[in-house]
C-alpha positions as CSV (number, residue, x, y, z in Angstrom):
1,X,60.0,36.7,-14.5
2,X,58.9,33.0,-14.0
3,X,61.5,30.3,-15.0
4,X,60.4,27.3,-16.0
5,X,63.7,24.9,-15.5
6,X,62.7,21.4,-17.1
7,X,60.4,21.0,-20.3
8,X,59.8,18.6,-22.4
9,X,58.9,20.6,-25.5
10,X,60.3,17.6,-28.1
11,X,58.0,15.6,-27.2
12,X,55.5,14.5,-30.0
13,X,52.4,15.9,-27.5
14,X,53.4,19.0,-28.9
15,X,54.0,18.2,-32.2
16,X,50.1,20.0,-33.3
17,X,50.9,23.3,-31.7
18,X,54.4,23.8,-30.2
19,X,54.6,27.3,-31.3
20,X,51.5,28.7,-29.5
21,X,52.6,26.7,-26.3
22,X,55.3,28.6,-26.5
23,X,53.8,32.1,-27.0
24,X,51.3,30.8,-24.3
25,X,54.3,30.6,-21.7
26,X,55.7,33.7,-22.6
27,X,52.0,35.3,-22.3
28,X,51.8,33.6,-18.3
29,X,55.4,35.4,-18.0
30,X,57.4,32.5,-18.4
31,X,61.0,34.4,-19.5
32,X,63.4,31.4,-19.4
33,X,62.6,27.5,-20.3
34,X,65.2,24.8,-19.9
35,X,64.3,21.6,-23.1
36,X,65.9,18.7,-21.2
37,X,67.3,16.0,-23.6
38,X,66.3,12.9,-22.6
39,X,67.8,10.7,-25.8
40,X,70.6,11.9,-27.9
41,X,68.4,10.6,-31.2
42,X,66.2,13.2,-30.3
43,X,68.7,15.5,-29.0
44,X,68.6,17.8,-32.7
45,X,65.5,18.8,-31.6
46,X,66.1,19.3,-28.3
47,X,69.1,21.8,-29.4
48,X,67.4,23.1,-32.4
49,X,64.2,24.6,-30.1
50,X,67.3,26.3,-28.2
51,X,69.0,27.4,-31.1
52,X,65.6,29.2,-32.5
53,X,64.3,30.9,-29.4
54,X,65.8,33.3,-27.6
55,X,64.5,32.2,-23.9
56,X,64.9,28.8,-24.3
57,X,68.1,26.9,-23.4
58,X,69.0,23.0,-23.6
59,X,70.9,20.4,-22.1
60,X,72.2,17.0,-23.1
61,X,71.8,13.7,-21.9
62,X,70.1,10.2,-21.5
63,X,67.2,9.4,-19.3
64,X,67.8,6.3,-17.3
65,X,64.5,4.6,-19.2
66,X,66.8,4.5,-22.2
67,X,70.3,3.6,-20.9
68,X,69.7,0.2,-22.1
69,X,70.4,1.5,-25.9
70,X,73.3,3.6,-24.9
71,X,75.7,1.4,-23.3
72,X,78.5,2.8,-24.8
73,X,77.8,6.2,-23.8
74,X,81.0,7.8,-23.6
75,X,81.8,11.0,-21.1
76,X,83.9,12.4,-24.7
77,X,80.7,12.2,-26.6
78,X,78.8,13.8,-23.9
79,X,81.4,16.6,-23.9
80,X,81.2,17.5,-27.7
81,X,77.5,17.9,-27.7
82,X,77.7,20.1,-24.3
83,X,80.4,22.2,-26.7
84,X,77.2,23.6,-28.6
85,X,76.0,26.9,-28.0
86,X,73.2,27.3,-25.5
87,X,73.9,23.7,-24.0
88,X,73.3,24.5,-19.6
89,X,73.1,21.2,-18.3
90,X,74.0,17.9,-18.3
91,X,71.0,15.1,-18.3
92,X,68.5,13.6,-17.8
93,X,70.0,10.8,-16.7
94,X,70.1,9.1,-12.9
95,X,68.2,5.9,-12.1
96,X,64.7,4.5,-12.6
97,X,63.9,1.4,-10.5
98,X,59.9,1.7,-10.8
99,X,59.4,0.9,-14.9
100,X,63.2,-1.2,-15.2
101,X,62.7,0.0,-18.4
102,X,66.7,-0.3,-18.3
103,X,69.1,-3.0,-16.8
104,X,69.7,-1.3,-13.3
105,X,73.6,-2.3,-13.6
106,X,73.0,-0.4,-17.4
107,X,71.2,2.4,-15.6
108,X,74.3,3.0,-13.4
109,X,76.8,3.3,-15.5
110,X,75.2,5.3,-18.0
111,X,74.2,7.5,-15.0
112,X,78.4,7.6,-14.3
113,X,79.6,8.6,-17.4
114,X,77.0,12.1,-17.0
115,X,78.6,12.6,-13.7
116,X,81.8,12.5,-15.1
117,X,80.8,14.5,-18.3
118,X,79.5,17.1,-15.9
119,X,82.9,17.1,-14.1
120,X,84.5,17.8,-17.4
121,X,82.1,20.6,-18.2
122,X,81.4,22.3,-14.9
123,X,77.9,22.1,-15.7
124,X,75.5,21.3,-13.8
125,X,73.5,17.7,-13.7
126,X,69.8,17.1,-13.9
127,X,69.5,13.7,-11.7
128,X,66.0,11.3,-12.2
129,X,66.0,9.0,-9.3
130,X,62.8,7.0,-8.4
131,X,62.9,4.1,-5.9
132,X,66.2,4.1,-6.5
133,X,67.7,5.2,-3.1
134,X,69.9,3.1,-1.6
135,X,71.9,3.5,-5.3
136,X,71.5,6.8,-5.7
137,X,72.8,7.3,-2.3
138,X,75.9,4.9,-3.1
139,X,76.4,6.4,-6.5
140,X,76.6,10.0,-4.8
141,X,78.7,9.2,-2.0
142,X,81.4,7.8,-4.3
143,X,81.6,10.3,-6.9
144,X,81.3,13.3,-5.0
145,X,84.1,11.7,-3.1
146,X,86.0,11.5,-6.7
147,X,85.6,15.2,-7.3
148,X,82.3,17.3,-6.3
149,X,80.0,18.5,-9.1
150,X,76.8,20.5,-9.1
151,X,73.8,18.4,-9.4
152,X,69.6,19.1,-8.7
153,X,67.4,16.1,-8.2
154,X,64.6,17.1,-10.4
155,X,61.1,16.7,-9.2
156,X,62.0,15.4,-6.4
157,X,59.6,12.5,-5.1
158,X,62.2,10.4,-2.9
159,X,62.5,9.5,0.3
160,X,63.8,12.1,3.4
161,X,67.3,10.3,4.0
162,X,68.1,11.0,0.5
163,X,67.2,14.3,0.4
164,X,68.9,15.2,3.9
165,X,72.3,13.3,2.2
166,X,71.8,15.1,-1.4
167,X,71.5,18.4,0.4
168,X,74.5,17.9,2.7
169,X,76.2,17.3,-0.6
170,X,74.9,20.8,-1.9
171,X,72.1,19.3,-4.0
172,X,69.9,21.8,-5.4
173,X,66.1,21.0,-5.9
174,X,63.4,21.7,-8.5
175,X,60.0,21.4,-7.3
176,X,56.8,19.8,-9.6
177,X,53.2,19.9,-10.2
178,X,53.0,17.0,-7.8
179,X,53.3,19.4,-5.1
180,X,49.9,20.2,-6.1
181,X,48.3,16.7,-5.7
182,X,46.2,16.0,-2.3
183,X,47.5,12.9,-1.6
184,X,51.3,14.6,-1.4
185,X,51.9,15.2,1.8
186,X,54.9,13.3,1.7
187,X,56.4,15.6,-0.7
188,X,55.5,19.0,0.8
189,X,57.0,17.8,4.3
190,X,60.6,17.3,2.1
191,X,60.5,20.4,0.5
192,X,59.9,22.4,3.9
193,X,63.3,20.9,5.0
194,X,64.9,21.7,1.3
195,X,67.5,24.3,1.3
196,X,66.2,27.8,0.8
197,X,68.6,29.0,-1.3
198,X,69.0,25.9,-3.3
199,X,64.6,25.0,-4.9
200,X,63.7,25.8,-8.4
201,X,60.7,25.5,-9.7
202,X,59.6,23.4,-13.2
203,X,56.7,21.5,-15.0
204,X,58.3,18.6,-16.6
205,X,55.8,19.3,-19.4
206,X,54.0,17.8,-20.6
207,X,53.6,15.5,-17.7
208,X,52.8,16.2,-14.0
209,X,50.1,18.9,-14.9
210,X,49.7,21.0,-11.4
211,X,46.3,21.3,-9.9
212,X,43.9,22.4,-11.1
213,X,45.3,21.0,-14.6
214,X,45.7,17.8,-13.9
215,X,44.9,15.2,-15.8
216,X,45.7,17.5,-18.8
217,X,48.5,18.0,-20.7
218,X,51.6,19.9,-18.8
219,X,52.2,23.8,-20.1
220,X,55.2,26.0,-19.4
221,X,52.6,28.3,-18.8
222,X,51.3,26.4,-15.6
223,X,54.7,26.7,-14.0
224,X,53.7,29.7,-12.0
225,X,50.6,27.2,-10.0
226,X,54.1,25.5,-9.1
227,X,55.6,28.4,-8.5
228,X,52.5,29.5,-5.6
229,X,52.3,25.9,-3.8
230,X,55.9,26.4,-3.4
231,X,55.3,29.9,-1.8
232,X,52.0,28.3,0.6
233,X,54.8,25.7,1.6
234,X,57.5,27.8,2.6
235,X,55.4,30.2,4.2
236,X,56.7,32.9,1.6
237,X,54.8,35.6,-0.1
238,X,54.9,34.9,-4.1
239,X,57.4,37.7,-4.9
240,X,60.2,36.8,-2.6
241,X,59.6,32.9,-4.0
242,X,59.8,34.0,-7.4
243,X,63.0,36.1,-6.3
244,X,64.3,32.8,-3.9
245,X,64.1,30.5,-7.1
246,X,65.3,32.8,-9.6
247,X,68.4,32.9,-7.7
248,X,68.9,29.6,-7.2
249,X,68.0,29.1,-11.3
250,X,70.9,31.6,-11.8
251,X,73.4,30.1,-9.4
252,X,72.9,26.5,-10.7
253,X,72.3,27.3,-14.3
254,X,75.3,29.3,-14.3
255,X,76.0,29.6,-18.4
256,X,72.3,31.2,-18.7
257,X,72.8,34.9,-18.6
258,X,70.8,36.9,-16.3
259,X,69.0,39.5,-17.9
């Protein structure tokens, strides 16, 4: 069984033909897809493509490109929408200094209240980050500090000391498309040092389409091209990396039941 652990299925790209993207995944053997919420006004969606399908599961959150209309984003209202049925995760949220689509000071304390939220929850938090690593790296210091809380820097594209610090922290990661990309090296030599037992895979859909996709738009069914660069990385064959990341899916995504 292929997990796919971040999709983007809400997103108007799919508006023509979400079903048969859908059927498409579950035809490449994708069992499980995570819908990340990226906006609570859009977050009815997000939960309603949970609440319909059987294999797909949600979380709730803000992504850092739109703290700036959230600023009074409270931990208790993050709470009540993680109460939901088939809610896994806290996030998107983290820190975005590329676009600034978002004050940065904005950024970081919407990015605070998820932590805290996922404290309150036990569930786990989907971190963004993106040229954002001396913050990051403050901001995860401190509130691990506070209390620890199970986090997985999502498509992980930042720089080494952060990843070294995240891991010693007992970050897990989820591994892109962007693996894929010639010009990558940068990436692949991070995610030979990422803990084994601790890499998922995802698409991000529909962005970040692997090669030989790219360019196109992202499919759940195109995790497993993730799911192989990950394997010629690690040195692994594809069965024991499908096995490796399911079990670190299951461990992280803890309220998803393991069929």
């Amino acid at each position: 069984m292929l997990i796919d652990s971040h999709v983007n299925l809400h997103a108007p790209q799919f508006d023509d033909d979400r079903e048969e993207v859908i059927a498409r995944a579950r035809a490449a053997g994708v069992g499980i897809m995570v819908e990340i919420s990226d906006r609570l006004s859009t977050f009815e969606t997000t939960h309603g493509l949970a609440m319909a399908h059987s294999d797909i599961w949600c979380t709730v959150g803000v992504h850092p490109h739109e703290a700036r209309h959230y600023e009074d984003l409270t931990p208790e209202r993050l709470v009540e929408l993680a109460a939901r049925p088939r809610v896994v995760g806290i996030g998107e949220c983290g820190l975005d200094f590329h676009y600034d689509l978002s004050p940065r000071d904005v950024q970081a304390s919407v990015f605070r209240t998820h932590i805290e939220a996922a404290r309150r929850t036990s569930l786990p938090l989907i971190i963004h980050t993106r040229e954002a690593d001396a913050e990051m790296l403050k901001i995860l210091h401190e509130e691990t500090a506070i209390k620890p809380f199970k986090f997985l820097m999502h498509c992980y594209t930042s720089g080494v000391e952060l990843a070294r610090v995240a891991a010693e922290l007992g970050a897990w990661f989820s591994v892109s498309g962007i693996a894929t990309f010639k010009a990558a090296e940068e990436v692949r030599a991070i995610i030979r040092d990422m803990p084994a037992d601790r890499i998922i895979v995802e698409t991000d859909c529909p962005y970040l389409a692997p090669d030989p996709y790219r360019g196109r738009r992202n499919e759940p069914a195109y995790v497993g091209r993730v799911l192989e660069m990950l394997a010629n990385i690690r040195g692994w064959n594809e069965k024991d990396a499908e096995t490796i990341t399911n079990d670190a899916f299951f461990a992280l995504f803890d309220r998803v039941p393991r069929t």
